[in-house]
C-alpha positions in Angstrom: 118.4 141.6 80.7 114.8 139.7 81.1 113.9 138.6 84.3 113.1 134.9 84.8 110.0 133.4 83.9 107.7 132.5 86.9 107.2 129.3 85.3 109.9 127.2 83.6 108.0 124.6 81.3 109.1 121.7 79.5 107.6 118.9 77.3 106.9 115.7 78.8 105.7 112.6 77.4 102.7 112.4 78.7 101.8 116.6 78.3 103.3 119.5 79.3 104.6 119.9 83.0 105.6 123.3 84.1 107.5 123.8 87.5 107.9 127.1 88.6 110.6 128.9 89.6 109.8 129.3 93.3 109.3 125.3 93.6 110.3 124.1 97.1 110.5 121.6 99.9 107.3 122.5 102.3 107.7 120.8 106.4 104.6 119.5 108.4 104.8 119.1 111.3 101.5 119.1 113.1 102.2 118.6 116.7 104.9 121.5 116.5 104.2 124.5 118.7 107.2 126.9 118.4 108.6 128.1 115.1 106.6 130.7 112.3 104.4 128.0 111.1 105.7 128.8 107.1 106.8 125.3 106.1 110.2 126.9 105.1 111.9 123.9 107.5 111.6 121.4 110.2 111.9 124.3 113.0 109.4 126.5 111.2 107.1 123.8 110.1 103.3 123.8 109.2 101.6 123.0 112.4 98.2 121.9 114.0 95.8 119.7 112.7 94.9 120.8 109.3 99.2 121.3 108.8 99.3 119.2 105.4 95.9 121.3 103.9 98.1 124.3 104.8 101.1 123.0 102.7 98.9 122.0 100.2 96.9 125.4 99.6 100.5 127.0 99.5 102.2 125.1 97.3 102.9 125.0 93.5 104.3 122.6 90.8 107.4 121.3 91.5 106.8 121.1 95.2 107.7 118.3 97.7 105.9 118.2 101.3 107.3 116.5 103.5 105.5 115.4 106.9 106.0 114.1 110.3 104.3 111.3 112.0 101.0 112.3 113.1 97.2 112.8 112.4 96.1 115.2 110.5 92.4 116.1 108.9 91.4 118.2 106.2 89.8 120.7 108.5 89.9 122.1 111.9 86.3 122.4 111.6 83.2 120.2 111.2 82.8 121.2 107.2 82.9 117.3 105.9 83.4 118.9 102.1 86.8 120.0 103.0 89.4 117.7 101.5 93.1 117.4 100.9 93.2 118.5 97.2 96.0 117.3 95.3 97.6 119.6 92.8 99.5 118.8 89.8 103.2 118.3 89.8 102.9 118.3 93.6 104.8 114.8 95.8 103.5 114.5 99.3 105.6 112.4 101.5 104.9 111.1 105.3 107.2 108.9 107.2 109.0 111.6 108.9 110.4 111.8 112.6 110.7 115.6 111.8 114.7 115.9 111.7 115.9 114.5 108.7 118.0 116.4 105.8 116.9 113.3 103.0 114.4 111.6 101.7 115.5 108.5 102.3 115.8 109.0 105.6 112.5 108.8 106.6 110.8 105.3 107.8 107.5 105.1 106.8 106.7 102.1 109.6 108.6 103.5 112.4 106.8 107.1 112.0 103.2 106.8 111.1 102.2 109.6 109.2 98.2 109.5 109.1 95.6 111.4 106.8 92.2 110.8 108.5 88.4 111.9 108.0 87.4 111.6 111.5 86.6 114.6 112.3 85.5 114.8 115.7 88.3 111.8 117.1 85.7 109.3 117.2 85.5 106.2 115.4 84.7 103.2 116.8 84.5 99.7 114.3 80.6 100.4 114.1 79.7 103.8 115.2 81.2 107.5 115.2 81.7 108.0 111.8 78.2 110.2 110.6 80.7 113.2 110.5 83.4 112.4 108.9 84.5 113.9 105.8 82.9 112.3 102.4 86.3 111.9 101.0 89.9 112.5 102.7 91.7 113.1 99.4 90.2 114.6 96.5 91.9 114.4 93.5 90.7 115.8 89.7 92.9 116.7 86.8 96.0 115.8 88.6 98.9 114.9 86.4 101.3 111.9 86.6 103.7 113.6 88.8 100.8 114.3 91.9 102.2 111.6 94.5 100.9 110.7 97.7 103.9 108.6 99.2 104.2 106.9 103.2 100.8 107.6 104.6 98.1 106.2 105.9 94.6 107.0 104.9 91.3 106.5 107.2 88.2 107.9 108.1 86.3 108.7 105.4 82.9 108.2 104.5 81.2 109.6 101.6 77.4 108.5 102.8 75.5 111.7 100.6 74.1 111.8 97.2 75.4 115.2 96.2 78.0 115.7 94.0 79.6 112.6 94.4 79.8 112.4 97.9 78.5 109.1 98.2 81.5 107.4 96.6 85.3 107.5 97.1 85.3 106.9 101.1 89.0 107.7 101.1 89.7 109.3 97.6 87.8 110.4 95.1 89.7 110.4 91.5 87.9 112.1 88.3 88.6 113.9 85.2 91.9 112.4 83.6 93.7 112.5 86.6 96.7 110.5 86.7 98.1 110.4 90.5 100.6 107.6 91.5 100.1 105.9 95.5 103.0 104.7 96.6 103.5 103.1 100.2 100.2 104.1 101.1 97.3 102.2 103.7 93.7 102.7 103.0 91.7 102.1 106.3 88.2 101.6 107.0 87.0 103.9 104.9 83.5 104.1 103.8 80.4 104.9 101.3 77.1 104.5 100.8 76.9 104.3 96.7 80.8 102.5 95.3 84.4 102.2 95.9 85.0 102.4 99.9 88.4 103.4 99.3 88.1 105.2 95.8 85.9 106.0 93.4 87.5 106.2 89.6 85.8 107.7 86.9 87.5 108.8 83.6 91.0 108.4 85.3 94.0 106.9 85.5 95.3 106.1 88.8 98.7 104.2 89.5 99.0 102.2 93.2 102.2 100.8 94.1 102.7 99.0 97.0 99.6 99.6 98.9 97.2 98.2 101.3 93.3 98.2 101.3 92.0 96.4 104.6 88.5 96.9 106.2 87.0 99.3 103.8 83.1 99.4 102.9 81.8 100.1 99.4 78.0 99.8 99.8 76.6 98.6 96.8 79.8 98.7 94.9 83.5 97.8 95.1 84.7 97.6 98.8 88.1 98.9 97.7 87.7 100.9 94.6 84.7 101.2 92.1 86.0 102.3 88.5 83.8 103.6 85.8 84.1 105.1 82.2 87.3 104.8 80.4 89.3 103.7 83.6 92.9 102.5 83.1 94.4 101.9 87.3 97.2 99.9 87.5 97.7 97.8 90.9 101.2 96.7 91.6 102.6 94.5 94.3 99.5 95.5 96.5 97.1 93.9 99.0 93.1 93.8 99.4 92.3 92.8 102.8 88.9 91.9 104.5 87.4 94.5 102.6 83.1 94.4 101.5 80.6 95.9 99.5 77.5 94.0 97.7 78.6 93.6 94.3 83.0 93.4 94.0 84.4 92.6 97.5 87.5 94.4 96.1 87.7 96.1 92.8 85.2 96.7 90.8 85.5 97.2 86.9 82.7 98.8 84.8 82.1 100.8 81.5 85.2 100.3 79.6 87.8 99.9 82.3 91.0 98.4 81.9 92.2 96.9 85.0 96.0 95.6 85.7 97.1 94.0 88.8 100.6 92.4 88.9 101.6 90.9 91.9 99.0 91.3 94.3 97.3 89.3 97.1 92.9 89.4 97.4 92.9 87.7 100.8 89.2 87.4 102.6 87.4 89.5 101.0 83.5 89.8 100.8 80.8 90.3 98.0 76.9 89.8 99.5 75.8 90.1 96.3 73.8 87.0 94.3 74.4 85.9 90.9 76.1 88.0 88.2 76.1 90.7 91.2 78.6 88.7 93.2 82.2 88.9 93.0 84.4 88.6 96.1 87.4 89.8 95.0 87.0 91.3 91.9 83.8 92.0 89.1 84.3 92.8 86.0 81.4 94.1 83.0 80.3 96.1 80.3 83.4 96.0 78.2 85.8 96.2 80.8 89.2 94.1 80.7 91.7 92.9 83.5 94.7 92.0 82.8 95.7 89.9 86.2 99.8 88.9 86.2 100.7 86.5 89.7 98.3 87.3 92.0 96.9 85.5 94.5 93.0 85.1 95.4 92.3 83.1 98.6 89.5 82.8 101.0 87.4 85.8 99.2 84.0 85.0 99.8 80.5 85.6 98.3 77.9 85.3 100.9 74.6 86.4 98.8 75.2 84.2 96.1 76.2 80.6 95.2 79.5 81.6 92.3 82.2 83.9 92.0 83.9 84.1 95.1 87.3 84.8 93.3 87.1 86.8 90.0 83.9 87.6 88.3 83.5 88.4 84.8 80.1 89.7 83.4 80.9 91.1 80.5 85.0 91.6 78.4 87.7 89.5 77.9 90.2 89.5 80.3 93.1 87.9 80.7 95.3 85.7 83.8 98.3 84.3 83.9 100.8 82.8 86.4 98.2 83.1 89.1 96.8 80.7 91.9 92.9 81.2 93.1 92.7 78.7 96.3 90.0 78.5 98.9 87.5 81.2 97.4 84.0 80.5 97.6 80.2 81.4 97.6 77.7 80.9 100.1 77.4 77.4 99.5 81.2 77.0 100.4 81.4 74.9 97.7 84.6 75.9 95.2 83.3 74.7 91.9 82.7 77.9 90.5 83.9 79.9 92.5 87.5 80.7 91.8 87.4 82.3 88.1 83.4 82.4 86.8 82.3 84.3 83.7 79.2 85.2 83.2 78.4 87.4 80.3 82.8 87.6 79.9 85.5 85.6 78.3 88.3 85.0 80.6 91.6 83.3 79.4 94.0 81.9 82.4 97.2 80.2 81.4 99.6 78.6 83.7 97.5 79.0 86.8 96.7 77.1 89.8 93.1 77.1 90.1 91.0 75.0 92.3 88.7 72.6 91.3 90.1 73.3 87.6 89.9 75.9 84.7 90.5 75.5 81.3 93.7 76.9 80.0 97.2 76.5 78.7 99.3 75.2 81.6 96.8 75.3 84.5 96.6 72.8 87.2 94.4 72.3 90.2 96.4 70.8 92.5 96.9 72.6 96.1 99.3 75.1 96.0 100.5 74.3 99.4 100.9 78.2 101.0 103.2 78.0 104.2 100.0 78.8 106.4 96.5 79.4 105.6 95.1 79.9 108.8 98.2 82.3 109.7 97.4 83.7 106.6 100.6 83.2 105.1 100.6 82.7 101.6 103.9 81.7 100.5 104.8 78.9 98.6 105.9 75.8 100.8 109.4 74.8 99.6 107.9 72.1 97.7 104.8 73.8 96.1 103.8 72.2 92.6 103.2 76.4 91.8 106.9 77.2 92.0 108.9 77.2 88.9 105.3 76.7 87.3 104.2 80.0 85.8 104.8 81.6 81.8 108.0 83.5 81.8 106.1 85.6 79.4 102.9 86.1 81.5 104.6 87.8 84.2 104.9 90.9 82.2 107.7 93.5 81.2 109.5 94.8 84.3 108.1 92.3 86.5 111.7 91.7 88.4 110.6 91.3 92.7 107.4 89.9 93.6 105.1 90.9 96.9 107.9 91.1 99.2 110.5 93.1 96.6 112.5 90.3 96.6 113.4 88.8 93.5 111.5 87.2 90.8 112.9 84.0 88.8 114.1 82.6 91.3 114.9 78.6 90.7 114.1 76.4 93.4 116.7 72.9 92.8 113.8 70.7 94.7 111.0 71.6 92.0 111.0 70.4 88.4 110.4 73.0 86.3 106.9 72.7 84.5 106.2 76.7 83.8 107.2 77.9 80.2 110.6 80.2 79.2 114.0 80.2 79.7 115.0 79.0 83.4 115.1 80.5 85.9 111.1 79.8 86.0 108.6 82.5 87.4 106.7 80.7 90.3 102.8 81.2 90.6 101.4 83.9 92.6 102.3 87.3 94.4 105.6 85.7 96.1 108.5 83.8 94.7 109.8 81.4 96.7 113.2 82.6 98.0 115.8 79.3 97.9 118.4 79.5 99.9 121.5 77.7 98.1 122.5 74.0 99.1 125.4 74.1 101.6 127.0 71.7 99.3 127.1 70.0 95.9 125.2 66.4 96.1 122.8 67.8 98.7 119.6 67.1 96.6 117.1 67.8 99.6 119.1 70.6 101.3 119.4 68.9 104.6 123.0 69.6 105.2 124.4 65.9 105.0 125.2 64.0 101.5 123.8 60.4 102.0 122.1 57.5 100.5 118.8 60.0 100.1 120.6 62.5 97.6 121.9 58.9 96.0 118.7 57.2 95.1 117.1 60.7 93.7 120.2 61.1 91.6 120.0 57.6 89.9 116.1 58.5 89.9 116.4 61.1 87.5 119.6 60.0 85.6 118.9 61.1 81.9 116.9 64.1 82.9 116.9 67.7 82.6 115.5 70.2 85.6 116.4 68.1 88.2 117.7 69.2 91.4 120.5 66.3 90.9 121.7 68.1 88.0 124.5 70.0 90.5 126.2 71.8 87.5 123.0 72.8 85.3 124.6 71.0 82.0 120.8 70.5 81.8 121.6 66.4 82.5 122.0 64.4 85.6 125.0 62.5 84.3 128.3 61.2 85.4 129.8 64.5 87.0 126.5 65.0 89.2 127.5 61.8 90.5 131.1 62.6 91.3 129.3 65.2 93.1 127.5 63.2 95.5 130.4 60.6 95.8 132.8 63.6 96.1 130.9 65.5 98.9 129.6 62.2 100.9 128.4 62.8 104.6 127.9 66.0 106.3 128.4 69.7 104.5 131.7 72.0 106.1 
């Protein structure tokens, strides 16, 4: 009889995925100090520093490594061209306390599972950092099924000119690689050259819901600079406070196609001037974004006078359902600063954007978030964006927003003025969440049937969309008015 194969392949649809025979579930567990150190459980766990490079090297296809809260670094040593290589076919999952038998046991807030490149421990917001690996994750020809899932990534800065060690601060992605980030935080990470989180060339990266906060891009893309045939999709993700001279954010060059569904650009800075500006995102030289209900706010441009929001020098992109608000360039003036083209062709439908763009559907009037200065950008109960996006424009499989709660959600004290079949998509990365009336003829949700839920009734008598229409016949007529009479004064 043969023996087994040491490598049992099958086709997939994006190529051929092997997984080999010996394919296994690999423990870190770095603070550990009993046990053999093989990774073969949690008592026996990979341990010190450099514990997830061990489980790493080791593995092959197939393999899942899981980890326990703590930090780890690529090396022991002071080598800053030691990384934490991905390999195809390979998931690698923090969150862990060390005990559990499931992967759904972990928590990835509760345990923080941390991948830095701070070498020598010593950081501060402006200093320490000379050492520090170029890149904490390095990642080329990795398939769709490399994962990096629960962690938090810090500490890297790529700051030389060889052999790309100047870009990709936190990961550096080349060569038709196709890795998927899920649950992940990118910290001040840096680089001298572009993208202070990653740097994307010829690739095809997949983020799902991450966080990029406080990196540094130098001269391009704070978060990530993509070049050369890029495709990176962004989903239900948030740029935070993040800087670099040209692309505050994301920048989008040579033939990149850029899609970002449900994601928040909050505060982020471009100190570039002109066409070099950008605060959130820049766009150029045949690159396209397609941008589905995000939000842009307070991104900023402080080297030029335009483009504090979205950029485009050069492509056709397109937006829809989306709200830019409070984005602007050194002037702090928002006429042109919220969607500017400037060598591109953007097309924005059913968008809030201030100060006006021209588009099927859009508006300019204030979105009313719950709390700028909180930073809280939810949709006030009574926001003109809810109920006001393109059914259509929030794209296939588009079912929870920012949150994960759920999309198409109708809110009864908003006419509907988006496009589709109701329930309405609101604008933006959140949908607002109504809570049902306690009782039929409670037009304003206060609790109490009165002479208020009365006079808006009779108001819109004839209509359709109305919050009076109680039993959504899609008229306020007669029986929403035995409603009101029927449930007078307070709600049981």
């Amino acid at each position: 009889m043969k023996s087994l194969p040491l490598e049992l392949c099958s086709a997939a649809l994006l190529g051929l995925v092997c997984v080999h025979a010996d394919a296994a579930t690999r423990f870190v567990n770095g603070p550990l100090t009993t046990g053999l150190g093989n990774g073969t459980s949690w008592n026996n766990a990979y341990k010190g520093a450099d514990a997830v490079n061990q489980a790493l090297i080791a593995s092959v296809s197939g393999d899942v490594i899981w980890v326990a809260q703590g930090i780890y670094k690529p090396t022991t040593t002071t080598t800053r061209t030691i990384y934490h290589t991905l390999k195809s076919g390979v998931a690698l999952y923090g969150g862990f306390v060390g005990t559990e038998t499931t992967l759904d046991q972990r928590n990835v807030a509760s345990y923080p599972t941390i991948l830095s490149g701070d070498l020598l421990g010593n950081d501060t917001p402006t200093a320490g950092y000379t050492e520090n690996s170029y890149h904490v994750l390095y990642c080329v020809g990795t398939t769709t099924s490399g994962t990096v899932d629960g962690f938090t990534v810090q500490g890297g800065y790529a700051n030389s000119a060889t052999a790309n060690q100047d870009k990709g601060g936190a990961v550096l992605i080349l060569s038709g690689s196709l890795p998927t980030f899920r649950n992940c935080s990118f910290l001040s990470n840096r680089c001298t050259f572009g993208g202070g989180v990653g740097y994307v060339n010829a690739a095809s990266p997949t983020f799902l819901n991450c966080v990029f906060k406080g990196n540094t891009g130098g001269g391009y893309g704070g978060g990530f600079d993509m070049s050369t045939s890029v495709v990176a999709t962004f989903t239900d993700c948030i740029f935070d406070g993040n800087s670099a001279s040209r692309a505050g954010a994301v920048e989008a060059y040579n033939s990149t196609q850029l899609k970002a569904t449900n994601c928040l650009f909050v505060q982020n800075i471009s100190s570039g001037s002109g066409a070099n500006a950008g605060g959130a995102i820049w766009s150029g030289i045949s690159s396209t974004c397609t941008i589905r209900n995000c939000t842009f706010a307070l991104n900023k441009c402080t080297g030029g006078t335009t483009g504090g929001g979205f950029l485009n020098a050069g492509g056709t992109s397109t937006v829809s359902n989306c709200i830019f608000w409070g984005n602007v360039g050194s002037t702090n003036l928002p006429t042109g600063n919220q969607i500017l083209n400037s060598g591109g062709t953007t097309f924005a439908t059913y968008s809030t954007v201030e100060v006006g763009y021209t588009g099927t559907g859009n508006t300019s009037v204030n979105p009313l978030f719950v709390d700028t200065v909180a930073r809280n950008f939810r949709l006030q109960d009574t926001s003109p964006s809810i109920d006001a996006g393109a059914n259509s424009g929030a794209g296939t499989g588009n079912v929870t927003d920012l949150d994960r709660l759920p999309r198409f959600v109708d809110n009864p004290l908003v006419v509907d003025t988006g496009i589709g079949t109701a329930p309405i998509v609101d604008r933006g990365c959140y949908e607002s969440q109504v809570i049902a009336p306690p009782c039929a003829g409670d037009t304003n949700a206060n609790g109490v049937v009165d002479a208020v839920d009365l006079a808006a009734l009779l108001a819109a008598w004839g209509t359709a969309g109305s919050p009076a229409d109680f039993n959504n016949d899609g008229t306020v007529d007669g029986n929403d008015l035995s409603a009101v009479m029927g449930g007078w004064g307070a709600c049981s």
